[in-house]
C-alpha positions as CSV (number, residue, x, y, z in Angstrom):
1,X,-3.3,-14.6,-23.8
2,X,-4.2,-10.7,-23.0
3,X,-5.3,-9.3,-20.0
4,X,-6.3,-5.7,-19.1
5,X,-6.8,-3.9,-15.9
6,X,-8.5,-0.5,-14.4
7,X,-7.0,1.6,-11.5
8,X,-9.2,2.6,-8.5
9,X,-9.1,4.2,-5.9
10,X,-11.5,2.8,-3.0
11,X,-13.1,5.0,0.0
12,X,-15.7,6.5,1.7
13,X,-17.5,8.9,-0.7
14,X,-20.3,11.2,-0.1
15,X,-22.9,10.8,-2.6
16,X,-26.2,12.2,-2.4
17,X,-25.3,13.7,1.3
18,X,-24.9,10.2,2.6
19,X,-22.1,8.4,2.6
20,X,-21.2,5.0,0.2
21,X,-18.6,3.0,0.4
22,X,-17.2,4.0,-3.8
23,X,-14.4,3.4,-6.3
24,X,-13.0,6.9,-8.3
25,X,-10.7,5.7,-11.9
26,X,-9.1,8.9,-11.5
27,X,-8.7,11.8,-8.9
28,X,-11.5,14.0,-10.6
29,X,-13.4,11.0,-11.7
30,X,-16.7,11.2,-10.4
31,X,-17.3,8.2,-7.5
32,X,-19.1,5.1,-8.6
33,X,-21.4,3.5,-5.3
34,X,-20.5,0.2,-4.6
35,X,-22.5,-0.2,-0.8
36,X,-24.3,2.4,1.3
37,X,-25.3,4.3,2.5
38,X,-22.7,3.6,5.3
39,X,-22.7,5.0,9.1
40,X,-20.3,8.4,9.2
41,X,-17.1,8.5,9.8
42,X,-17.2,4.8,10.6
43,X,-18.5,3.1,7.6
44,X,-15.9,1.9,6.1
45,X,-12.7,0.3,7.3
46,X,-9.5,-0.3,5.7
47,X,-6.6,-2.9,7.2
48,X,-3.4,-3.7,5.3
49,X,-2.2,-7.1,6.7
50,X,0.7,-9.7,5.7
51,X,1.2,-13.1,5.2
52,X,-0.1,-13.4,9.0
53,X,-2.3,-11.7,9.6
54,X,-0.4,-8.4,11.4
55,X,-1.3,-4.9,10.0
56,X,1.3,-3.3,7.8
57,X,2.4,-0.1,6.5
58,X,4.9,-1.6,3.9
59,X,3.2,-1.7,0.6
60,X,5.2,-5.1,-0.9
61,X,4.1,-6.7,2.4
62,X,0.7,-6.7,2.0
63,X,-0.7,-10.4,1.5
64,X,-4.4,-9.7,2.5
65,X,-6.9,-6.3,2.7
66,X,-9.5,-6.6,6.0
67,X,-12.2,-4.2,4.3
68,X,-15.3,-3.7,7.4
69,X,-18.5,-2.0,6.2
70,X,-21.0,-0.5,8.8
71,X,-24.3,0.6,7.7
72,X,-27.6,1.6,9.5
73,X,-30.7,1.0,7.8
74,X,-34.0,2.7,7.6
75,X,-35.7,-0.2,9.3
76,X,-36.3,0.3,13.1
77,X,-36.9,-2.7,15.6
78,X,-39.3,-3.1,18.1
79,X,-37.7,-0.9,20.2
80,X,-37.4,2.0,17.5
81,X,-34.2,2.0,17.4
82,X,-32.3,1.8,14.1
83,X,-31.4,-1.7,12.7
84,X,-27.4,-1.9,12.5
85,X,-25.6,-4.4,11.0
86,X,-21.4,-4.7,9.6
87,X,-20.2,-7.1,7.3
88,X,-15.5,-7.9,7.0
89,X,-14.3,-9.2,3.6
90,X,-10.5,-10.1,3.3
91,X,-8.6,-9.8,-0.1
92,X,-5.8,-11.6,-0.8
93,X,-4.2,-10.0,-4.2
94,X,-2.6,-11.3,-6.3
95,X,1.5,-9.9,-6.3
């Protein structure tokens, strides 16, 4: 059995003038848009947790990655005010 794999690096990227949540295979790598176009500044949200659920800042005790996205869309309500919306994922890697 093989198996390959691809670096990324993950982040908010500005693309277009509006911001998308995209994945870079190397530092001058131009980004690839995964979601978006995200709010500013808040659109994306990164949180390294371990095996219960506490944020950590030690790389080989990360069990789980919290990733919240925040996006606005074009659509208004009946209010006219912009339609917001977030959705969290967790990833648990594999280590």
């Amino acid at each position: 059995m093989v198996r390959g794999y691809d670096w990324y690096t993950y982040g908010l990227y500005d693309i277009g003038g509006e911001p998308f949540l995209a994945r870079k295979s190397s530092p001058g790598a131009t980004p690839e848009p995964l979601v978006g176009p995200l709010l500013p500044g808040t659109g994306v949200e990164f949180a390294y947790l371990d095996t219960l659920g506490v944020a950590t800042g030690t790389a080989t005790s990360v069990a789980q990655i919290q990733v919240i996205l925040r996006y606005q869309s074009p659509v208004r309500n009946a209010q006219g005010d912009p339609v917001s919306d977030s959705v969290v994922a967790r990833v648990y890697p594999r280590n």
